[in-house]
DSSP file (Angstrom, degrees, kcal/mol; ACC not computed):
  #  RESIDUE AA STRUCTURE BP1 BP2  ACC     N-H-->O    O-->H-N    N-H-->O    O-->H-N    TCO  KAPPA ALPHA  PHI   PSI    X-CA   Y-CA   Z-CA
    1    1 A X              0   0    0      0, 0.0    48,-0.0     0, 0.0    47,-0.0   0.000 360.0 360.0 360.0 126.2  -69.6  -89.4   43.7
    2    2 A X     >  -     0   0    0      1,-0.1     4,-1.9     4,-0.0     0, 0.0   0.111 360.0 -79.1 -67.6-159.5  -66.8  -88.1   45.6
    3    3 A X  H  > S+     0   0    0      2,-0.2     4,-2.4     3,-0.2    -1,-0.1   0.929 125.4  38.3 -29.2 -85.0  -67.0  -85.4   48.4
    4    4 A X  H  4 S+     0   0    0      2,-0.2     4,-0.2     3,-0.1    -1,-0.1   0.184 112.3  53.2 -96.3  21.9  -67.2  -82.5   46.7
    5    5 A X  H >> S+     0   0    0      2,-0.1     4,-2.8     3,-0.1     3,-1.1   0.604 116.8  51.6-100.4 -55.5  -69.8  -83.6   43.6
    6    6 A X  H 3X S+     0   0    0     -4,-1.9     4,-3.9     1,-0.2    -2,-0.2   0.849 107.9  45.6 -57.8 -26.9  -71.7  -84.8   46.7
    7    7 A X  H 3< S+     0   0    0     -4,-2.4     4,-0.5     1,-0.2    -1,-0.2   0.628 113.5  47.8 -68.0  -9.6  -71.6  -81.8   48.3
    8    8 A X  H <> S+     0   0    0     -3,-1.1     4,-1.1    -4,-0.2    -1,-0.2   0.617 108.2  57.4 -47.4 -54.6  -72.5  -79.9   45.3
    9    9 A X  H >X S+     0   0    0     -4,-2.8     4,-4.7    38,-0.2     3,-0.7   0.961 106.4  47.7 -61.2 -55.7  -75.2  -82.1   44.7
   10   10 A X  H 3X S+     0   0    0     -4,-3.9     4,-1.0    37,-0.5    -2,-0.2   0.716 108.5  55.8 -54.1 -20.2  -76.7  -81.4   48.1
   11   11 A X  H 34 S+     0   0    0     -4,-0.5     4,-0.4    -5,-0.1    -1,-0.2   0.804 109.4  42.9-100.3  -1.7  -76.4  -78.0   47.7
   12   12 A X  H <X S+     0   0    0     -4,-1.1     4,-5.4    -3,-0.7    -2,-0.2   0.765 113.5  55.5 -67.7 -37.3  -78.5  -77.8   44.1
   13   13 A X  H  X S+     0   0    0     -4,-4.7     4,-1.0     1,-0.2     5,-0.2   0.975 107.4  41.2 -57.8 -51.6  -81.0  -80.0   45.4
   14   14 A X  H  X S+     0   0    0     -4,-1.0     4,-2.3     1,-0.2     5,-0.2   0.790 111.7  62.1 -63.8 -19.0  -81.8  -78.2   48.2
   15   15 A X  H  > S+     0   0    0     -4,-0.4     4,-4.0    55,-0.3     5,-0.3   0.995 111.5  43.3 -35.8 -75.9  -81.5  -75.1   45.8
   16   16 A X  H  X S+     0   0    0     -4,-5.4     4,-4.5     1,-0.2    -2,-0.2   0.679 105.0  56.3 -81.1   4.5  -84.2  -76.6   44.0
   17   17 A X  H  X S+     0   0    0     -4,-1.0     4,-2.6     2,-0.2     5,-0.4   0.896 109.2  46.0 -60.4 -72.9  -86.4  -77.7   46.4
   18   18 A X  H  X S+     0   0    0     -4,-2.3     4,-1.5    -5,-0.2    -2,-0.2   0.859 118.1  44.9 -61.0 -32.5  -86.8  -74.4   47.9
   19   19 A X  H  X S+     0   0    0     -4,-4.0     4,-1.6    -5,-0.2    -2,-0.2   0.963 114.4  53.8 -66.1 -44.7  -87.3  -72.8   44.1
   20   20 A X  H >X>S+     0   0    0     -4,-4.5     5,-1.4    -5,-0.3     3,-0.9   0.960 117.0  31.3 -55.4 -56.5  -89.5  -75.7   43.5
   21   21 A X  H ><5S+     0   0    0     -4,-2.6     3,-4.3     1,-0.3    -1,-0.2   0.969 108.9  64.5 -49.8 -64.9  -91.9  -75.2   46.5
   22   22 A X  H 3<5S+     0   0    0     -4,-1.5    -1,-0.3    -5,-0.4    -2,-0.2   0.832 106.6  45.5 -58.2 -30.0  -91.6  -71.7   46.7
   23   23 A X  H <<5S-     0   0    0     -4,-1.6    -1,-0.3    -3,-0.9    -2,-0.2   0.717 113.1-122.9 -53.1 -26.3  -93.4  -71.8   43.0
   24   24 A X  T <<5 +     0   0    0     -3,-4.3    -3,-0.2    -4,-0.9     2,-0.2   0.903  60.0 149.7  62.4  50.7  -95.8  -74.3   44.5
   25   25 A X      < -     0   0    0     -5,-1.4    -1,-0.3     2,-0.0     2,-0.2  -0.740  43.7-138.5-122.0 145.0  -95.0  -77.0   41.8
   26   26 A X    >>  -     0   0    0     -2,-0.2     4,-2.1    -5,-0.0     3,-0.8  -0.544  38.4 -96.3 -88.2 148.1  -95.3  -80.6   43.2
   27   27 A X  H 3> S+     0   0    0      1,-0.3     4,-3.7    -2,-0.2     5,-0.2   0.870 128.1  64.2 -15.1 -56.7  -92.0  -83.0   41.7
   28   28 A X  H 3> S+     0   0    0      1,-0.2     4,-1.4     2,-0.2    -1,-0.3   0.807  97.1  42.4 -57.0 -39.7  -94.4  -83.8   39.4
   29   29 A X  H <> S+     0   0    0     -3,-0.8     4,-1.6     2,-0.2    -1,-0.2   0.962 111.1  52.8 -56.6 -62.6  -95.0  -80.7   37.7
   30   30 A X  H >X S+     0   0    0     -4,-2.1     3,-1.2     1,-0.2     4,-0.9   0.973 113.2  56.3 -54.3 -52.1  -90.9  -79.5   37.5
   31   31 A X  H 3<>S+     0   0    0     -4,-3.7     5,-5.3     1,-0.3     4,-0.3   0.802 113.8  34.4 -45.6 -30.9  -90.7  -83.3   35.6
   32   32 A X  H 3<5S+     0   0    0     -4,-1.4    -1,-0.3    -5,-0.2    -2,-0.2   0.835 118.2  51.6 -94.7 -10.4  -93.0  -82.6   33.3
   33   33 A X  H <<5S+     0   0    0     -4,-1.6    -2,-0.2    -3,-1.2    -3,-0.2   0.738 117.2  41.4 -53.2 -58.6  -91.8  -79.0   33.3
   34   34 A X  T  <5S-     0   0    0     -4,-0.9    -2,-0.2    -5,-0.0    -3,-0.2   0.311 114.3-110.7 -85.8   1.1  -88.0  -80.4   32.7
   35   35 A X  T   5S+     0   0    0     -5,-0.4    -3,-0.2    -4,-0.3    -4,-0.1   0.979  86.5 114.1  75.0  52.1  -89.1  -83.1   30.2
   36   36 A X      < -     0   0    0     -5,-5.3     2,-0.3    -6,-0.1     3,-0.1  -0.211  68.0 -83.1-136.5-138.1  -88.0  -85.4   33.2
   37   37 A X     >  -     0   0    0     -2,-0.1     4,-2.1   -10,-0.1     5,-0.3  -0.991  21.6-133.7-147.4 136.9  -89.0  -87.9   35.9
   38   38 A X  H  > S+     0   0    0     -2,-0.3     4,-3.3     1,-0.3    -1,-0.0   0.990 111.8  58.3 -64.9 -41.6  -90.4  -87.3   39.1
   39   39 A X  H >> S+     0   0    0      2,-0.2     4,-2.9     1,-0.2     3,-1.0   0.980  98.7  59.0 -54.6 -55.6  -87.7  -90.0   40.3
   40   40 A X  H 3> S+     0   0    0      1,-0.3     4,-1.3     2,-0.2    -2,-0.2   0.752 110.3  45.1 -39.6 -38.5  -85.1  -87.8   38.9
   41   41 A X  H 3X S+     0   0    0     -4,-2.1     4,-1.6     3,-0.1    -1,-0.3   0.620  99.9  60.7 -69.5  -4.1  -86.3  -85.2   41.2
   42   42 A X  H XX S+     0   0    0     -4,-3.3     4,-2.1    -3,-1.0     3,-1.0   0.908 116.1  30.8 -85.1 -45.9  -86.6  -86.7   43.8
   43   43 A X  H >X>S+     0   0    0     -4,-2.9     5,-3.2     1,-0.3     4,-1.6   0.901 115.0  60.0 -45.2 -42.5  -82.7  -87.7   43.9
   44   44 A X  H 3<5S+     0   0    0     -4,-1.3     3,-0.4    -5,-0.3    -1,-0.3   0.931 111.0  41.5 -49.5 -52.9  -81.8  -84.7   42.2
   45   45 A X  H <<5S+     0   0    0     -4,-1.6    -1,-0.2    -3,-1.0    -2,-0.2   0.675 109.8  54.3 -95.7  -2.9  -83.4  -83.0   45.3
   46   46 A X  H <<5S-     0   0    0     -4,-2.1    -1,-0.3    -3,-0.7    -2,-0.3   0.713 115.7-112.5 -91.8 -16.5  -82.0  -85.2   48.0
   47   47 A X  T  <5S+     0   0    0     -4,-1.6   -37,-0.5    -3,-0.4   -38,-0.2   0.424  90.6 117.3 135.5  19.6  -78.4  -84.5   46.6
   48   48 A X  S   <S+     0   0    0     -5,-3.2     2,-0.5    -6,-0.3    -4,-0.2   0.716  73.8  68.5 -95.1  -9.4  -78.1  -88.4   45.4
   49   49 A X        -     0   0    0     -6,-0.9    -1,-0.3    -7,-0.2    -2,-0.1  -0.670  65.1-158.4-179.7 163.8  -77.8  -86.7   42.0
   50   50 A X        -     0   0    0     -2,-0.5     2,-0.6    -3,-0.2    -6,-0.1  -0.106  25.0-147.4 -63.7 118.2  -75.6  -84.6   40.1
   51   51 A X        -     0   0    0     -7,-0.1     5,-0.2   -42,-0.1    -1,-0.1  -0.655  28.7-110.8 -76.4 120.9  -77.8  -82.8   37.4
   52   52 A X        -     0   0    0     -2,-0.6     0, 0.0     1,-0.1     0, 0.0  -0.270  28.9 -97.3 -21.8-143.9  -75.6  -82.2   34.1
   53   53 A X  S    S+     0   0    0      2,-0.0     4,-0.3     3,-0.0    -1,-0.1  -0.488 124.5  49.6 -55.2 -36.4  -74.4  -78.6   32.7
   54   54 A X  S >> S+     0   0    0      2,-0.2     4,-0.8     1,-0.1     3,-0.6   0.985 109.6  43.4 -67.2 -54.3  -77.6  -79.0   30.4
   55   55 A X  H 3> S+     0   0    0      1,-0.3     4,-2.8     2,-0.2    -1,-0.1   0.731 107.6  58.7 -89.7 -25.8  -79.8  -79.7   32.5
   56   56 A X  H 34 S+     0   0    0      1,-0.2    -1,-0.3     2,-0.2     4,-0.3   0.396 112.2  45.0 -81.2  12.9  -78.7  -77.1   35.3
   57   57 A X  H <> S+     0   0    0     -3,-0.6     4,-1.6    -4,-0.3    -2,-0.2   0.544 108.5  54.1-102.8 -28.8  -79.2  -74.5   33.0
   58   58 A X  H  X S+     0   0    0     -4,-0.8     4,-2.6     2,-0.2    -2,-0.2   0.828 113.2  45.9 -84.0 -45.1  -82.5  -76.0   31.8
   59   59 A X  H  X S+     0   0    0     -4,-2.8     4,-1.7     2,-0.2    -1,-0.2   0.908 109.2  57.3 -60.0 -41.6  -83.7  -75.9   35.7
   60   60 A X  H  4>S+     0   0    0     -4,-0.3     5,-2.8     2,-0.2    -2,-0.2   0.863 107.7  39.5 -75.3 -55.9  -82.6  -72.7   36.0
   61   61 A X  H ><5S+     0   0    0     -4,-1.6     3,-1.8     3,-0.2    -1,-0.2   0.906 117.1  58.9 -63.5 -49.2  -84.7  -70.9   33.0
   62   62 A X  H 3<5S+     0   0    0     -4,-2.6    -2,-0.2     1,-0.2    -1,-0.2   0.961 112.8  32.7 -53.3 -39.5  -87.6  -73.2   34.3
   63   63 A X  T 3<5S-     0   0    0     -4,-1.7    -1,-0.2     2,-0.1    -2,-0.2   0.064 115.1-110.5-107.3  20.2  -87.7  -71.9   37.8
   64   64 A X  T < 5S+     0   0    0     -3,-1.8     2,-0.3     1,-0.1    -3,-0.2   0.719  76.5 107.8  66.6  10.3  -86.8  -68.5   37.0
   65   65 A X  S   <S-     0   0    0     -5,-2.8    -1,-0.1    -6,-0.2    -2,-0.1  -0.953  70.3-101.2-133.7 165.2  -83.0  -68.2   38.5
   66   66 A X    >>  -     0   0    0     -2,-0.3     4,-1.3     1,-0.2     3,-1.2  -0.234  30.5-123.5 -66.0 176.7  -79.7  -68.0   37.2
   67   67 A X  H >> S+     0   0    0      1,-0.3     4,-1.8     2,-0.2     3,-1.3   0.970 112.0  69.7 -79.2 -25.8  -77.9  -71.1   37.4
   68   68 A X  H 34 S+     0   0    0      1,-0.3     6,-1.2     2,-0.2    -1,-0.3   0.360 100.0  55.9 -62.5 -10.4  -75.0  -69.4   39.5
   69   69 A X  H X4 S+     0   0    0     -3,-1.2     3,-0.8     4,-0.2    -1,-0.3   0.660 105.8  50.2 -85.4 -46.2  -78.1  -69.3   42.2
   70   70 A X  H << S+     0   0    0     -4,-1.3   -55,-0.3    -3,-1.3    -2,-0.2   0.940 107.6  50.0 -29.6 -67.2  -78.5  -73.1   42.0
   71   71 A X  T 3< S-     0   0    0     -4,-1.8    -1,-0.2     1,-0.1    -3,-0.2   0.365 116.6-114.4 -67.1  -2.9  -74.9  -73.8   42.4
   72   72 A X  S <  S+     0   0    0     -3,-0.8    -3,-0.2    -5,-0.3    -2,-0.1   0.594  87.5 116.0  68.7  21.3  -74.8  -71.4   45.7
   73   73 A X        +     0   0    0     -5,-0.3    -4,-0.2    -6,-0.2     2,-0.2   0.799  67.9  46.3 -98.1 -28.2  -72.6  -69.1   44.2
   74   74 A X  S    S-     0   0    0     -6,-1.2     2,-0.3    -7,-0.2    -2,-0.0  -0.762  81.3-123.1-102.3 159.2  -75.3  -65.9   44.2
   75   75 A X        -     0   0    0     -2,-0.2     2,-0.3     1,-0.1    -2,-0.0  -0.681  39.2-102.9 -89.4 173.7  -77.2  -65.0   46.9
   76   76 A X        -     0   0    0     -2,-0.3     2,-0.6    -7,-0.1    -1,-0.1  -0.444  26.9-145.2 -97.0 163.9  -81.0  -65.0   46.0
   77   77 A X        -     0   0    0     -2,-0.3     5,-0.1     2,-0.0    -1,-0.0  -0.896  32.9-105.6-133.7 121.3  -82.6  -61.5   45.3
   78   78 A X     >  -     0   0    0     -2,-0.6     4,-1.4     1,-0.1    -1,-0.0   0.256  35.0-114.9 -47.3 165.2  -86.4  -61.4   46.6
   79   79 A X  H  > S+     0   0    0      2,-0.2     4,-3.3     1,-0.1    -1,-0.1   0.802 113.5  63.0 -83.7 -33.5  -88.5  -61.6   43.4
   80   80 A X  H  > S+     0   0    0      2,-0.2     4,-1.8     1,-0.1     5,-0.3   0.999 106.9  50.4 -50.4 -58.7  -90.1  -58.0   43.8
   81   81 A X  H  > S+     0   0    0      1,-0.3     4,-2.3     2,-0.2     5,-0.3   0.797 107.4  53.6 -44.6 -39.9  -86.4  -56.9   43.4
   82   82 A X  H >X S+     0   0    0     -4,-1.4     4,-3.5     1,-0.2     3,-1.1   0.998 111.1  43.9 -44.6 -72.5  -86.0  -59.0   40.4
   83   83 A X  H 3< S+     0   0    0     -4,-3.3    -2,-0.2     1,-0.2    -1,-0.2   0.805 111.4  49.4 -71.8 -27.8  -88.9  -57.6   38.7
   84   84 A X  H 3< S+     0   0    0     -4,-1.8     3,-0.5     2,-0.2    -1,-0.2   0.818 116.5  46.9 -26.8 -53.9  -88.3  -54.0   39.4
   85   85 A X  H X< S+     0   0    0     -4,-2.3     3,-1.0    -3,-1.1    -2,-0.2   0.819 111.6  50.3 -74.7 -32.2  -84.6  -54.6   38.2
   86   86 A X  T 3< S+     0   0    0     -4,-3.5    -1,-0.3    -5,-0.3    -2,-0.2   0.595  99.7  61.4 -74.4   6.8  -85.7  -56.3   35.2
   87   87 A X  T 3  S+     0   0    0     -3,-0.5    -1,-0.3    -5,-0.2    -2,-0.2   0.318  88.6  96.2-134.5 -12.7  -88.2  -53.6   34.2
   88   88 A X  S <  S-     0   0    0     -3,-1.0     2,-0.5    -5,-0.1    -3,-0.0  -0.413  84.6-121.6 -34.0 138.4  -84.9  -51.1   33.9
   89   89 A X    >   -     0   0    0      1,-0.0     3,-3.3    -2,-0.0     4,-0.4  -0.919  19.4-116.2 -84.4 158.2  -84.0  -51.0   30.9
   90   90 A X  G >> S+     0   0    0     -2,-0.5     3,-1.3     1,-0.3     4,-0.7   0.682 111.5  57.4 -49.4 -42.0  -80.5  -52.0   30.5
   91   91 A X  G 34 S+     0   0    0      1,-0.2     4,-0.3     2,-0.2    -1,-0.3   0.591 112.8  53.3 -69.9 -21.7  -78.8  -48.7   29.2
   92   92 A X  G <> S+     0   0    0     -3,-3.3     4,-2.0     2,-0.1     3,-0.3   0.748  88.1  77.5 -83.7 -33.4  -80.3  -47.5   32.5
   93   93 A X  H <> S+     0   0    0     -3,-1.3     4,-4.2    -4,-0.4     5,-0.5   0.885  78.2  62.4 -63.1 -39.0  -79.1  -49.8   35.1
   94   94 A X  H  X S+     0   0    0     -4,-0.7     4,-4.6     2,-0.2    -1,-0.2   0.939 111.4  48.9 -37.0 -45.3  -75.6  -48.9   35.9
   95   95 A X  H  4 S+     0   0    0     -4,-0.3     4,-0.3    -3,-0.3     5,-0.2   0.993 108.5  48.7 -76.2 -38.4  -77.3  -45.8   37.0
   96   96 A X  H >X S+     0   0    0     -4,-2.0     3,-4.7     1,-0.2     4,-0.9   0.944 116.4  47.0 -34.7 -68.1  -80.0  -47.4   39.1
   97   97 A X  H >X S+     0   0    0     -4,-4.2     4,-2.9     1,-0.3     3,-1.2   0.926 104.7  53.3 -71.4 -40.7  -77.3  -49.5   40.7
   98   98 A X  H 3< S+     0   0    0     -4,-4.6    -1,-0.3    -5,-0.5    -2,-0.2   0.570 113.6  48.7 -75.5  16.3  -75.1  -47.0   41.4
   99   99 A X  H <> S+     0   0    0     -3,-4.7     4,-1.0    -4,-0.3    -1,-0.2   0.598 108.0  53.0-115.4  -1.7  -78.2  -45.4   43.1
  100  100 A X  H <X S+     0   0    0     -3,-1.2     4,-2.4    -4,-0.9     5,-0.2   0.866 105.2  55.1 -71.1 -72.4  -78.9  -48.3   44.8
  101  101 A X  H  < S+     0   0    0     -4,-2.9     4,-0.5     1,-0.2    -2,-0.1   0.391 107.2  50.6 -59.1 -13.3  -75.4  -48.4   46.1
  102  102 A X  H  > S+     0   0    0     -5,-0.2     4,-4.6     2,-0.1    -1,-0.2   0.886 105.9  53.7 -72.4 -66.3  -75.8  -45.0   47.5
  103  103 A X  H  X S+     0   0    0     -4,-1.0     4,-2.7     2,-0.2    -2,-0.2   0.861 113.0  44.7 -23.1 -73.6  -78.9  -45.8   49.2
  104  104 A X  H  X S+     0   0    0     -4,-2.4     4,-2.0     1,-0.2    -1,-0.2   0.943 109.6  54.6 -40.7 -66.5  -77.1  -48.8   50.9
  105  105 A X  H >> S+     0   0    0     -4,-0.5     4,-3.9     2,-0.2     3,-1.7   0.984 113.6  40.7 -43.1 -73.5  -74.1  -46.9   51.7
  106  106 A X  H 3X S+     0   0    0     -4,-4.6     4,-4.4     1,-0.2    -1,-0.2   0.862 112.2  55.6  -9.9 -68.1  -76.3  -44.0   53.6
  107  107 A X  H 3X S+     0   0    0     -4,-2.7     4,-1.1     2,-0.2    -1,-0.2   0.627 106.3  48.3 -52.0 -40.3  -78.3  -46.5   55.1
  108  108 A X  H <X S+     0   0    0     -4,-2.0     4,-1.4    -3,-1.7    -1,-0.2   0.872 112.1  53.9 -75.2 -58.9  -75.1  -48.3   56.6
  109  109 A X  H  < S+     0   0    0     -4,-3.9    -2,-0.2     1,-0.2    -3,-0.1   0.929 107.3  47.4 -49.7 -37.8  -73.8  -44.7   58.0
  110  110 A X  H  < S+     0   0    0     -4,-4.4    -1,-0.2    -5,-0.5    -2,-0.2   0.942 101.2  62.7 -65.6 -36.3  -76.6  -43.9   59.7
  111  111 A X  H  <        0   0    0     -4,-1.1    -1,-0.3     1,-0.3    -2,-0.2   0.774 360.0 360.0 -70.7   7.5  -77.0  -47.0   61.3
  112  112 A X     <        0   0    0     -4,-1.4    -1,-0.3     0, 0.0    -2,-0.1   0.721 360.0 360.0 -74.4 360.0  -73.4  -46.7   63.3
């Protein structure tokens, strides 16, 4: 593993680590959860390995985040928020967001 697949790796495990826990699923649980082996998390979640394109998409729909959260690439958006936004319907969000975004904005002026 070079450099940057370890560093990659170390920052999905610890991804899942924190998803895993924060469910309150033992190793054992996500393995049997992923079709896997508790030994495969555990490397997976010390960063000694690189999960597949498959299989990070397959963690991702188990544990309930995109994979683009895995990889570090999102920040994570508390789980009330989640379910609020997810309970939009879709034809609805643009305006929710852009009321969201209002909110924020306000919120920013005032504090100055």
């Amino acid at each position: 593993m070079d450099n940057l697949e370890a560093k990659l790796a170390h920052r999905i495990g610890t991804a899942v680590r924190a998803c895993r826990t924060k469910h309150g699923w033992s190793q054992a649980v996500l393995a049997e959860r992923l079709d896997s082996s508790v030994e495969y998390i555990s490397l997976m979640e010390r960063g000694q390995r690189l999960p597949s394109v498959g299989m990070l998409v397959r963690l991702a729909q188990i544990l309930g985040v995109s994979a683009g959260s895995l990889l570090g690439e999102e920040k994570a958006v508390p789980d009330q928020l989640r379910v609020l936004v997810d309970a939009v319907p879709e034809a609805a969000r643009p305006a929710v967001l852009g009321m969201l975004q209002g909110v924020v904005q306000a919120y920013r002026r005032k504090r100055r």
